[in-house]
N, C-alpha and C positions, 0 to 999 in steps of 0.2 A: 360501757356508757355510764354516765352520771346519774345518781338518784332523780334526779327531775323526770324522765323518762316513763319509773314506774309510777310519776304522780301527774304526770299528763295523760297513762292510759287509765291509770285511777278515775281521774274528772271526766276523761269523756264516757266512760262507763256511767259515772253519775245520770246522765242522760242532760235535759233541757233545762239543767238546775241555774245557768250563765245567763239563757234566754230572758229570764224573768227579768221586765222594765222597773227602773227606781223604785216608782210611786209603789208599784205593787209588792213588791221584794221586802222595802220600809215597812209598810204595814202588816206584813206576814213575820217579820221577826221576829223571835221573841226576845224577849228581855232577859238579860244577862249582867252578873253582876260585873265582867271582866270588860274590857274594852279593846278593842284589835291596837293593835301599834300599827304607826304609816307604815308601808313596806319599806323594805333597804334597800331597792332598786326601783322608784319613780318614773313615769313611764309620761312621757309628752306626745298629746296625738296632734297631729295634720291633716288635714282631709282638704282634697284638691277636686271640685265637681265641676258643671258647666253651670252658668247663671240661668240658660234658657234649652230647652230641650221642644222639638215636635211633639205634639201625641198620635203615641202609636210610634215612637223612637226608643232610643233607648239612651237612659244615664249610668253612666262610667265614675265613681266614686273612687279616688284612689288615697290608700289611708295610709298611714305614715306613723309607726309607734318608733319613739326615739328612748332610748333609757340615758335618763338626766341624773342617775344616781351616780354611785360610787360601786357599787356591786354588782355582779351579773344575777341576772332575774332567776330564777328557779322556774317560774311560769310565767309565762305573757298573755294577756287574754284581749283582743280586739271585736268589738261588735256594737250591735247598735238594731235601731228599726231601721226600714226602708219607709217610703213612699206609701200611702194606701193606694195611689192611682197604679199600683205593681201588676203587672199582670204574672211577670215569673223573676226571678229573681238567680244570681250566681254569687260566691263568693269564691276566692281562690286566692292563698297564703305561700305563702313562700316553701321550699321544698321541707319535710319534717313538722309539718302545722298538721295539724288537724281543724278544719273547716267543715262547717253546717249551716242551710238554711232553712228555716223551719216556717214555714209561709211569710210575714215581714219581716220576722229573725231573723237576725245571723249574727253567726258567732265565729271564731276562730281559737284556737288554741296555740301557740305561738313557742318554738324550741327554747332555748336560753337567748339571752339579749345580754352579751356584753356592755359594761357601763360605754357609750357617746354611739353606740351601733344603731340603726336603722332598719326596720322590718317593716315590709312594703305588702299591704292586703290589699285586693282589689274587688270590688261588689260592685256586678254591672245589674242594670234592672231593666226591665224591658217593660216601655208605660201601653197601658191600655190604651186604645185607638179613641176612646171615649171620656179620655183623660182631661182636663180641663182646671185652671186657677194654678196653687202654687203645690209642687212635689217637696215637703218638707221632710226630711231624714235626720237620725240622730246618730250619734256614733261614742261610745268610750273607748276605753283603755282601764287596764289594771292590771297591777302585778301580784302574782299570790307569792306569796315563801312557803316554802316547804320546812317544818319543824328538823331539828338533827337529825333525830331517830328516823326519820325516813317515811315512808307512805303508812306505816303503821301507827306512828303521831300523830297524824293526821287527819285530823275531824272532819270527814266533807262535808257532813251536814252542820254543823256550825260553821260553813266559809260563807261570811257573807259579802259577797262581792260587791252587791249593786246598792249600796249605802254612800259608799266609798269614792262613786264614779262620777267622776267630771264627763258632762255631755258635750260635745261638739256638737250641735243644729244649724243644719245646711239648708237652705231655700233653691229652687230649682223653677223658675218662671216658665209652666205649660204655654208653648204655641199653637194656636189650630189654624 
């Protein structure tokens, strides 16, 4: 298998380090004289939900990471928050992903993404019965590169993902 492999089990060992939202990731960073280069494999997300949902139903979110680059990804990363009105929440990735939900988190780890290919994550949420107004979600994408030298180059703790990350925010109009 390809080096990517031992830097997807790298990351998910890292533990909830993806989890962490913009605002709070930005402010925890520290300052660095160097600056990340865009990655070489660009990642376009899609997110397909329902406009109106029951409460005490459930929303079905189906995400869509496209590589618009020229290269294939080394790593793929899909996630985002859920809903607060969540009562429980599921993610599930395509076969060779590793997926996590960690109360509104979730995150996905995602194998290689050939450049024009399509990797399809799904995160169904099941709304509290006492749910009420608008279920608002957010969802990214990004692609990490892995250095030549291999997972041993590779700084986890200097990856900073969530700088980087274009949000997708979805509205979901609660019925009672």
């Amino acid at each position: 298998m390809r080096r990517h492999l031992t830097a997807l089990a790298a990351l998910a060992l890292a533990g909830g380090m993806l989890f962490v939202p913009q605002s709070a990731n930005a402010a925890a960073a520290p300052q660095s004289a160097t600056l990340a280069s865009p990655p070489l494999s660009p990642l376009k997300l899609t997110a397909y939900y329902p406009r109106r949902a029951w409460a005490g139903g459930t929303i079905v979110y189906t995400l869509k990471s496209k590589n618009v680059g020229e290269w294939a990804t080394d790593i793929a990363y899909v996630g985002g928050r859920v809903p607060r009105q969540a009562r429980k929440v599921r993610i599930t990735g395509p076969s060779g992903s590793y997926c996590e939900a960690d109360g509104r988190e979730v995150g996905c780890l995602l194998d290689t993404l050939r450049p024009g290919r399509t990797a399809t994550v799904t995160v169904k949420v099941w709304l509290r019965g006492s749910a009420r107004g608008t279920a608002a979600a957010e969802f990214a994408t990004a692609s990490i590169d892995v250095p030549a030298g291999g997972i041993d180059a590779l700084d986890i703790h200097g990856i900073d993902a969530g700088v980087d990350l274009k949000y997708v925010k979805v509205k979901t109009r609660v019925l009672r």
